[in-house]
C-alpha positions in Angstrom: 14.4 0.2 -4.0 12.6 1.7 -6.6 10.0 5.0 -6.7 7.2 2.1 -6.7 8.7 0.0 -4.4 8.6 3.1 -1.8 5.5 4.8 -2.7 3.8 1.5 -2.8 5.1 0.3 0.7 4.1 4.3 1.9 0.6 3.9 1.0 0.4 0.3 2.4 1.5 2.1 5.8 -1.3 5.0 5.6 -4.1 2.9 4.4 -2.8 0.4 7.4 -3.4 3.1 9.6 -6.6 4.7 8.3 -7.9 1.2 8.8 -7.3 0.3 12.2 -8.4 4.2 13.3 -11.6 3.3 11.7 -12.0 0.3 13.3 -11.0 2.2 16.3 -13.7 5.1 15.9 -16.3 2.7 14.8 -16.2 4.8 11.2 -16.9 1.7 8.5 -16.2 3.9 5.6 -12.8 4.9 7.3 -12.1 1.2 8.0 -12.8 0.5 4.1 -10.9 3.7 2.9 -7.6 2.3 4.8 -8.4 -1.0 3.3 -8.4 0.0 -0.1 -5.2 2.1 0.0 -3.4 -0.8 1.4 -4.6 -2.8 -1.4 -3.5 -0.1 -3.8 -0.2 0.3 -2.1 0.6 -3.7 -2.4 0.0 -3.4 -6.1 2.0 -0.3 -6.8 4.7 -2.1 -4.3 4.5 -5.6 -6.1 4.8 -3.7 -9.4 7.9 -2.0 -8.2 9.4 -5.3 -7.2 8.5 -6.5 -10.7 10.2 -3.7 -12.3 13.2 -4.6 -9.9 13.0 -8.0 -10.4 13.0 -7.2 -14.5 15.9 -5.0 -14.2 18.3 -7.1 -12.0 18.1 -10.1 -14.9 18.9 -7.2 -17.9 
């Protein structure tokens, strides 16, 4: 795994988190916080397996 691939999947987790606490809490703006970090953190993951993906065929 790559630094992308890792930081990617770390922020998925968090923003996973965030989101269900605010769902939890009743806090929308938590709720949509979490759910843009996971976004975020799929495209920095996907760009990591890219890169990976790039690399293994060189």
């Amino acid at each position: 795994m790559n630094k992308d691939q890792v930081k990617g999947r770390v922020e998925e987790v968090k923003g996973k988190v965030k989101e269900v606490a605010g769902n939890i809490v009743g806090n929308k703006s938590l709720e949509g916080e979490g759910l843009v970090q996971k976004t975020v953190g799929k495209i920095q993951a996907g760009v990591g397996d890219a890169k990976a993906e790039l690399k293994s065929k060189l």
